[in-house]
C-alpha positions as a Markdown table, in Angstrom:
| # | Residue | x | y | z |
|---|---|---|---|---|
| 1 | Unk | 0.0 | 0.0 | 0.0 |
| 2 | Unk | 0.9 | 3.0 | -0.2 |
| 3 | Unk | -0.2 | 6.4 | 1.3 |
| 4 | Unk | -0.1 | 9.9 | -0.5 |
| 5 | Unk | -1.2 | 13.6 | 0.6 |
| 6 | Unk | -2.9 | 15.4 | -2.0 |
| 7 | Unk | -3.8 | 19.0 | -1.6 |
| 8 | Unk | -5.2 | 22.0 | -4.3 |
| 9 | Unk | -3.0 | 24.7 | -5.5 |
| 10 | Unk | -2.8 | 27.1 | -7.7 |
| 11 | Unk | -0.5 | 28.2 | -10.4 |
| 12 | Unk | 0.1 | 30.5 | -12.9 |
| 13 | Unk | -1.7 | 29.5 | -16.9 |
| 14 | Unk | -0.4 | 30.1 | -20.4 |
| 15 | Unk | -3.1 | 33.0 | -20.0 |
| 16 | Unk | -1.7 | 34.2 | -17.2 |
| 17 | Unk | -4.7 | 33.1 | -14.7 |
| 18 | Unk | -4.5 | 31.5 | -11.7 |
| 19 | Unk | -5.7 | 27.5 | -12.2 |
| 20 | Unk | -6.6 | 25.4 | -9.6 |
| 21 | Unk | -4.6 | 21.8 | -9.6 |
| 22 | Unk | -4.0 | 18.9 | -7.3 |
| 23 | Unk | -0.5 | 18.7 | -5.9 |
| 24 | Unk | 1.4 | 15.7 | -4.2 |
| 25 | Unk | 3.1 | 16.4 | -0.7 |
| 26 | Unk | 6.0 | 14.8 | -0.7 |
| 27 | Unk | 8.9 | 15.5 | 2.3 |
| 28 | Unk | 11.2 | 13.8 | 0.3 |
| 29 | Unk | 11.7 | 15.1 | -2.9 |
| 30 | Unk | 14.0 | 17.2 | -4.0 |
| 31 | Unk | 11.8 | 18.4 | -7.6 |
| 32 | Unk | 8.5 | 17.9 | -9.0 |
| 33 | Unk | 6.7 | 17.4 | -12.6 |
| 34 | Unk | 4.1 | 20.2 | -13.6 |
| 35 | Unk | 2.5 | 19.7 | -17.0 |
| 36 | Unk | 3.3 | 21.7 | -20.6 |
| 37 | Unk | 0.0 | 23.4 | -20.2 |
| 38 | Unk | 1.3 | 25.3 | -16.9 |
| 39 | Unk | 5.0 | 26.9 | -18.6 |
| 40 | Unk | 4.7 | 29.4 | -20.9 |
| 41 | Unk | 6.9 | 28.6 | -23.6 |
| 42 | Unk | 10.1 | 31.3 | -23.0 |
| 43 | Unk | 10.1 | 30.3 | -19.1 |
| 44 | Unk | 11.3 | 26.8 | -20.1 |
| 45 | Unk | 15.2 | 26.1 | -20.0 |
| 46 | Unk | 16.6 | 22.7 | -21.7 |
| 47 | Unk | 19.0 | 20.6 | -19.7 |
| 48 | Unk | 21.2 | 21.1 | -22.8 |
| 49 | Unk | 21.2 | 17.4 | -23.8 |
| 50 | Unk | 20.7 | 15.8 | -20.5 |
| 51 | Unk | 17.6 | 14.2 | -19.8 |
| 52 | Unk | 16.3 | 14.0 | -16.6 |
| 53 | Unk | 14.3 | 10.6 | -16.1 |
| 54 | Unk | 11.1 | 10.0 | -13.8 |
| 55 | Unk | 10.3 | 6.7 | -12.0 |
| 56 | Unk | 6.6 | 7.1 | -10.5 |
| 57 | Unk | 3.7 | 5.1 | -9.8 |
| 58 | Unk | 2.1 | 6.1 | -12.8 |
| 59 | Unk | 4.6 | 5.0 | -14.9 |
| 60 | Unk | 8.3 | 6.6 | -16.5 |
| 61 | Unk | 8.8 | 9.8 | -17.7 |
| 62 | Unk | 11.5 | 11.7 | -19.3 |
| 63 | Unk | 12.1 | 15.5 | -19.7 |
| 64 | Unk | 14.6 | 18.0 | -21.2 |
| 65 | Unk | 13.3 | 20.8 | -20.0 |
| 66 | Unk | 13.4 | 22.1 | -16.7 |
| 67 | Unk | 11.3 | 26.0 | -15.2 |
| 68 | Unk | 11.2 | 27.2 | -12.0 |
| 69 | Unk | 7.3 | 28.1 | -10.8 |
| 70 | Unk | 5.4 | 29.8 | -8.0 |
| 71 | Unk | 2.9 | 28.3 | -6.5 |
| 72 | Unk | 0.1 | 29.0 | -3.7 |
| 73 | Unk | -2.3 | 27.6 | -1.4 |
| 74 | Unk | -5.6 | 28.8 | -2.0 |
């Protein structure tokens, strides 16, 4: 089994409004994945070649791209 904590935040959209989406507390990790539809396009930076790889219960994924983001509790 395992346990999760997941809470609403909001962050910033492509349009510039503030979305509401469900976040994953986690006291242990040192980054996190947000989707495409959250970065506008010149805030994203490529890891210039490296790829960064994700091992989750959902599955793998891979990225190139790395942005730092505010977020809030509403």
């Amino acid at each position: 089994m395992h346990y999760s904590t997941e809470i609403i935040v909001e962050i910033e959209g492509r349009d510039g409004n503030l979305v509401p989406v469900r976040g994953l507390l986690d006291t242990g990790t040192s980054s996190s994945i947000v989707l495409r539809q959250f970065v506008r396009k010149e805030r994203a930076e490529s890891y210039q070649g490296k790829r960064t790889e994700w091992a989750t219960l959902g599955g793998k994924f891979t990225t190139i791209h790395y942005v730092l983001i505010n977020f809030k509790f509403p």
